[in-house]
TIRODO-755140 format. One record per residue: residue number from 1; residue in one letter; x, y, z of N, C-alpha, C, O in turn. Coordinates in nm, 2 decimals, always signed. Layout:
N
  semar  baro     n_X     n_Y     n_Z    ca_X    ca_Y    ca_Z     c_X     c_Y     c_Z     o_X     o_Y     o_Z
    NUM     a       X       Y       Z       X       Y       Z       X       Y       Z       X       Y       Z
...
end
This chain:
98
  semar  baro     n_X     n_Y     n_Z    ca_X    ca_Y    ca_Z     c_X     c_Y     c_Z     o_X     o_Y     o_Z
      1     x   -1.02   +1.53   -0.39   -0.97   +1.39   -0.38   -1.02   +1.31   -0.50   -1.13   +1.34   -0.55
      2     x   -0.93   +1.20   -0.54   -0.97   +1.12   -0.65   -1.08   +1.00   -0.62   -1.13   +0.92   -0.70
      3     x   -1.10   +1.02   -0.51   -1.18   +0.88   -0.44   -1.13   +0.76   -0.49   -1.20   +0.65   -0.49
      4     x   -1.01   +0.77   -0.53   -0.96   +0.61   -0.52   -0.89   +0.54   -0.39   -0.86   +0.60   -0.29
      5     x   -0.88   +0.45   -0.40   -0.84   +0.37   -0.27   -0.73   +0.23   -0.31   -0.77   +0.12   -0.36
      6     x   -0.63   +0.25   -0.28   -0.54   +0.19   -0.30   -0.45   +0.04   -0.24   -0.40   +0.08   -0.13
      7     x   -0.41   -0.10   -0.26   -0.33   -0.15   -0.18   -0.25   -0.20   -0.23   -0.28   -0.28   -0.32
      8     x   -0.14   -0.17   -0.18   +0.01   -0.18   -0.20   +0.08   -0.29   -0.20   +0.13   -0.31   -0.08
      9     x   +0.11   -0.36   -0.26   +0.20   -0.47   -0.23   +0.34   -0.44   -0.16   +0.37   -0.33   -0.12
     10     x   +0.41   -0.55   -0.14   +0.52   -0.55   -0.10   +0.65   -0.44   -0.19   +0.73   -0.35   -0.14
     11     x   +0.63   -0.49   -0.32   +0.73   -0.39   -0.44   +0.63   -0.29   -0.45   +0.67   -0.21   -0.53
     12     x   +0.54   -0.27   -0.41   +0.53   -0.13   -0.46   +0.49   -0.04   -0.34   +0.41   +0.05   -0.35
     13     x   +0.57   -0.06   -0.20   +0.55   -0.04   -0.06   +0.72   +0.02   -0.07   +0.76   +0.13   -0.04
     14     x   +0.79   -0.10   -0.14   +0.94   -0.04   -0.19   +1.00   +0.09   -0.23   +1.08   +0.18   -0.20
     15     x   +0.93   +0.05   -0.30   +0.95   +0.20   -0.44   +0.85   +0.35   -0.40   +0.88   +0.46   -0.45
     16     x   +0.75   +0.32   -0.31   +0.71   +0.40   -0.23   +0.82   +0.47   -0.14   +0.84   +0.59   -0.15
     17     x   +0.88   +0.39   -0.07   +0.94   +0.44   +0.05   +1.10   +0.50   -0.02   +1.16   +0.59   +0.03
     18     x   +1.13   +0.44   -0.10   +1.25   +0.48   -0.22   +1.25   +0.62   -0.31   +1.33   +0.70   -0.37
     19     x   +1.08   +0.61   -0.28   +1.08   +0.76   -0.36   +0.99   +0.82   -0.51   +0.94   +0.92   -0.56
     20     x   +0.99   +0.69   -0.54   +0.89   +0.66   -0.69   +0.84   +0.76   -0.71   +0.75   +0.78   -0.63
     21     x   +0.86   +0.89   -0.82   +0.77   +0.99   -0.82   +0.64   +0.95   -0.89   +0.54   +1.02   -0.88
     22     x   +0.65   +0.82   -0.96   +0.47   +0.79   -1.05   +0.38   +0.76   -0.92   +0.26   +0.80   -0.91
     23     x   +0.45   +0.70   -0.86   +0.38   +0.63   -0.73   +0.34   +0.76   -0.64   +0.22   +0.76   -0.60
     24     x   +0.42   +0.86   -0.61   +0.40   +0.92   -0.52   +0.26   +1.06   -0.62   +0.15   +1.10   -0.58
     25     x   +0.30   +1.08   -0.72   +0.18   +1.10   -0.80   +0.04   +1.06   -0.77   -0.04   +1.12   -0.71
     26     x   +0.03   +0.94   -0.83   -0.06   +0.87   -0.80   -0.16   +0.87   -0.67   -0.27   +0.91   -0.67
     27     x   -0.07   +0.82   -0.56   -0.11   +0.82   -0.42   -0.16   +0.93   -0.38   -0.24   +0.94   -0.29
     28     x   -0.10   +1.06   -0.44   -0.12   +1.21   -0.35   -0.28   +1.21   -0.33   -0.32   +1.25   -0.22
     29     x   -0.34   +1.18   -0.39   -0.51   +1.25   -0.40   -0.61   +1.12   -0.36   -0.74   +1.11   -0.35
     30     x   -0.54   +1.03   -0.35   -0.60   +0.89   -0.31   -0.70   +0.89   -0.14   -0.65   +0.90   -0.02
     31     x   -0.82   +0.87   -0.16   -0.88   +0.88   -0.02   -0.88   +0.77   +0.12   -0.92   +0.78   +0.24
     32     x   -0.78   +0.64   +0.03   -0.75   +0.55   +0.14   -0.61   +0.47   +0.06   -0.59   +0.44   -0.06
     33     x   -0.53   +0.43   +0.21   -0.44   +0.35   +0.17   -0.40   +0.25   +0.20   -0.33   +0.27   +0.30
     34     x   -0.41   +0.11   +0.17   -0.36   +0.02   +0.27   -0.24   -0.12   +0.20   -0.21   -0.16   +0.10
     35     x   -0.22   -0.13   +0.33   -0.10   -0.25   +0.30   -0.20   -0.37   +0.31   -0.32   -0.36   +0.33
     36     x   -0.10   -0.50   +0.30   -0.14   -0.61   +0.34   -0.07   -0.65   +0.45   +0.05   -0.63   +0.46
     37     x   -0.14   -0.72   +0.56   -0.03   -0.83   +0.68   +0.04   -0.85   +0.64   +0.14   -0.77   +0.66
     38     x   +0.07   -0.96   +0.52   +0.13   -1.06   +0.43   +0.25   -0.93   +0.42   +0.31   -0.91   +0.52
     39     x   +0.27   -0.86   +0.32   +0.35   -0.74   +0.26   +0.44   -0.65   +0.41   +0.55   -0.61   +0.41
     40     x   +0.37   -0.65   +0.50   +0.43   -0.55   +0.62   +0.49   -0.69   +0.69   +0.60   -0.66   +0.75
     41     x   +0.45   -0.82   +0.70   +0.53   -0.94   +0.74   +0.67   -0.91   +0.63   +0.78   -0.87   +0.67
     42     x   +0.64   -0.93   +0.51   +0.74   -0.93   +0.41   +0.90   -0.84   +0.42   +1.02   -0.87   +0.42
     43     x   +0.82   -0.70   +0.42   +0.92   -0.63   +0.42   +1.01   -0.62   +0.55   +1.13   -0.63   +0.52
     44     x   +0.98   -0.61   +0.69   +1.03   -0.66   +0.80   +1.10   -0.76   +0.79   +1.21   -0.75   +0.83
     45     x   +1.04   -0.89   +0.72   +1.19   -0.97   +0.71   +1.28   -1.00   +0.65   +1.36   -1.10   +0.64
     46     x   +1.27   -0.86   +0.59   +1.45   -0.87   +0.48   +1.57   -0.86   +0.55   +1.59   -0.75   +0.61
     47     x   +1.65   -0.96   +0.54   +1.79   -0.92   +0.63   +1.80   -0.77   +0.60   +1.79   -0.69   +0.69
     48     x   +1.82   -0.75   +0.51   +1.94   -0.61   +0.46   +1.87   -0.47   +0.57   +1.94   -0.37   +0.59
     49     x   +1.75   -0.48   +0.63   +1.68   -0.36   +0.68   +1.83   -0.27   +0.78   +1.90   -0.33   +0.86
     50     x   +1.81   -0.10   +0.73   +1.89   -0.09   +0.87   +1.75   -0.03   +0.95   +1.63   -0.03   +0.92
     51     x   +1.84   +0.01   +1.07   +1.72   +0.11   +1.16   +1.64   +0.20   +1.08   +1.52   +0.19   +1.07
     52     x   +1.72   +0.29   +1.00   +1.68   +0.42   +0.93   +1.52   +0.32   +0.86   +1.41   +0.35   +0.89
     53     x   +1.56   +0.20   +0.76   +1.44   +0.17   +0.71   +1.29   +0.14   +0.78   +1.17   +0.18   +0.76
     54     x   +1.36   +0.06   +0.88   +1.28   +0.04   +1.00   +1.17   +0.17   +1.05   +1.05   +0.18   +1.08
     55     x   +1.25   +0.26   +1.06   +1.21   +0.40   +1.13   +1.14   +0.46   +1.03   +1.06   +0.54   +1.07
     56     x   +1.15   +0.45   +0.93   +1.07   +0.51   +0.77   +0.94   +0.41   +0.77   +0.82   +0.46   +0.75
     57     x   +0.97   +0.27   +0.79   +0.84   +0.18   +0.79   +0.73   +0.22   +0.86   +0.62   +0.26   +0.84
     58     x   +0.82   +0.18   +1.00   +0.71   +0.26   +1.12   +0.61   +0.39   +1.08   +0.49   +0.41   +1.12
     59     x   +0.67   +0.46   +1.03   +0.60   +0.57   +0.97   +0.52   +0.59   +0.87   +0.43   +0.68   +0.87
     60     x   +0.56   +0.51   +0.77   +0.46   +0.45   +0.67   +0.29   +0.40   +0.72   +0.18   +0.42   +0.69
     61     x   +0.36   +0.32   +0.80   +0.27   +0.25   +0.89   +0.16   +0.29   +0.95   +0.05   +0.24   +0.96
     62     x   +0.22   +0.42   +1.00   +0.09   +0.48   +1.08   +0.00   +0.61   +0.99   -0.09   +0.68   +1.04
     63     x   +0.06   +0.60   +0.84   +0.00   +0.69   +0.74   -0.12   +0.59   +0.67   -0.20   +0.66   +0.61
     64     x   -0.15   +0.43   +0.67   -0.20   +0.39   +0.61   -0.28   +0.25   +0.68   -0.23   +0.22   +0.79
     65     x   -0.37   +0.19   +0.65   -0.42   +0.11   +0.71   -0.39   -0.01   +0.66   -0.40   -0.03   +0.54
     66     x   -0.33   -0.14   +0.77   -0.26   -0.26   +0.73   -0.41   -0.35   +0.74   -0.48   -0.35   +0.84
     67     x   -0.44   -0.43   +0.62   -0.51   -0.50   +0.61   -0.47   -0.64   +0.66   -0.36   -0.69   +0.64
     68     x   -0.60   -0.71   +0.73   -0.54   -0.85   +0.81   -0.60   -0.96   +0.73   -0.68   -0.94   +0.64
     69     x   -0.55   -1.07   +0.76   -0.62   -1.18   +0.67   -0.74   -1.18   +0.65   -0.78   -1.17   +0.54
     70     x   -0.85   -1.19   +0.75   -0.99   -1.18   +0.78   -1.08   -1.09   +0.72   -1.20   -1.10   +0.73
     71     x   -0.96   -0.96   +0.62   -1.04   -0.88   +0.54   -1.10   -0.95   +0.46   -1.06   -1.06   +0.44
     72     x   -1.27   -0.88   +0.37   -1.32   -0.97   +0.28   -1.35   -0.82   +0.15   -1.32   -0.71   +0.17
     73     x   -1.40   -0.87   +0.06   -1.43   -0.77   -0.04   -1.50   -0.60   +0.07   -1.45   -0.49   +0.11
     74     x   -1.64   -0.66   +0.06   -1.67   -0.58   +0.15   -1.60   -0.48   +0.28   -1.61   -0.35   +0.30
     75     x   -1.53   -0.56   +0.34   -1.43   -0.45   +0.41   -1.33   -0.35   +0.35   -1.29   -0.25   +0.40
     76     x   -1.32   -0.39   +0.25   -1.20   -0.35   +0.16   -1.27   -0.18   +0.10   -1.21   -0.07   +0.08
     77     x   -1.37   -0.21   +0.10   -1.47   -0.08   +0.01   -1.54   -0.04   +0.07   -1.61   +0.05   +0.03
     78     x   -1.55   -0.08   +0.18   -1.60   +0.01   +0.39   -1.72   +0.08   +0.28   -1.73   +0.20   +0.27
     79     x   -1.82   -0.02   +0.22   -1.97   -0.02   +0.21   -1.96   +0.05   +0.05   -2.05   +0.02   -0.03
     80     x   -1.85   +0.15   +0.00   -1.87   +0.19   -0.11   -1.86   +0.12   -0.19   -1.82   +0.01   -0.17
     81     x   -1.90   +0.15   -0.36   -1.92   +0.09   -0.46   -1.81   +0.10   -0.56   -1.79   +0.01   -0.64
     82     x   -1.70   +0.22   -0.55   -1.59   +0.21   -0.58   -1.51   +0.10   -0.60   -1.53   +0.00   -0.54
     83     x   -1.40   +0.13   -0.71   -1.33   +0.01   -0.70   -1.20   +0.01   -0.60   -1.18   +0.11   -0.52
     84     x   -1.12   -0.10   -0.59   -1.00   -0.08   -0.53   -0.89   -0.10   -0.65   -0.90   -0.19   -0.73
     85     x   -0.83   -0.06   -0.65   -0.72   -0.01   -0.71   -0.54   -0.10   -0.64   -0.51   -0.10   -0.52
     86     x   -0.49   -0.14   -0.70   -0.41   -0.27   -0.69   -0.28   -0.20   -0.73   -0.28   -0.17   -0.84
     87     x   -0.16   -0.17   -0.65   -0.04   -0.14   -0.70   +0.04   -0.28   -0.72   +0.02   -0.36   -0.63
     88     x   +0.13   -0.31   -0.80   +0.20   -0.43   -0.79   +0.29   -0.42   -0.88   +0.25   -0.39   -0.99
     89     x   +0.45   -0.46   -0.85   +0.58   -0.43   -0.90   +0.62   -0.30   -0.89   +0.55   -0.20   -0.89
     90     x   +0.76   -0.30   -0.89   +0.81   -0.19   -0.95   +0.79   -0.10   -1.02   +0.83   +0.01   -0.99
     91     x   +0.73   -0.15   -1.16   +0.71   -0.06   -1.25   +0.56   +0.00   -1.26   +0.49   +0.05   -1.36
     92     x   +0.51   -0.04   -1.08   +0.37   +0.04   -1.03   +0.21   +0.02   -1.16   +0.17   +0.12   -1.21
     93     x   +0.18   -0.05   -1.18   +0.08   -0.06   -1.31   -0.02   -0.15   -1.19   +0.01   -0.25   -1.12
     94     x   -0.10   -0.09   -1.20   -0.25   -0.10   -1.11   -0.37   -0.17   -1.22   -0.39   -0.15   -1.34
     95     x   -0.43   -0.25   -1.15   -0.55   -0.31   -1.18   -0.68   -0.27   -1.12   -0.67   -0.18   -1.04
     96     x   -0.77   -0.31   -1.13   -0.90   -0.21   -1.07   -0.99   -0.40   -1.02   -1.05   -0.46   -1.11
     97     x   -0.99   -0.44   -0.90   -1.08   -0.51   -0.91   -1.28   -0.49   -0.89   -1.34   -0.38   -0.88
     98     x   -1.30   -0.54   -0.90   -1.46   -0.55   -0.85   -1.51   -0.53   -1.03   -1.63   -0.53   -1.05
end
């Protein structure tokens, strides 16, 4: 495993579930994954969803851990020193905070 740890925005939760092979690269070796509330609020309320997306979300969902507002740095890096790693847009290009 790469011991990175990853969270996903809304567009890059997209292109996840669409298929992204950089993204799905990326992600394979990753030791944690998480969404945001904010992003899993997001994507649920796009008119356009059918069931099928719905039923792919749900599943998404239970592969990764949805982060709630009340998260703080600390939670985020569950005591390690590691960084976290920031997916955002489409064109998937990650930032490293801490």
């Amino acid at each position: 495993m790469s011991g990175n740890r990853y969270l996903l925005d809304t567009n890059a939760i997209v292109a996840l579930l669409q298929g992204n092979a950089q993204l799905i690269q990326s992600l394979q070796n990753s030791s944690w994954i998480g969404v945001s509330v904010i992003s899993q609020i997001e994507f649920l309320a796009f008119s356009g969803l059918s069931q099928a997306d719905r039923q792919l979300f749900g599943q998404f969902l239970q592969r990764v851990e949805v982060v709630g507002l009340a998260a703080d740095d600390t939670q985020l890096r569950n005591g390690r020193s590691d960084r976290l790693l920031v997916f955002f847009s489409l064109s998937c290009y990650a930032f490293k905070l801490g």
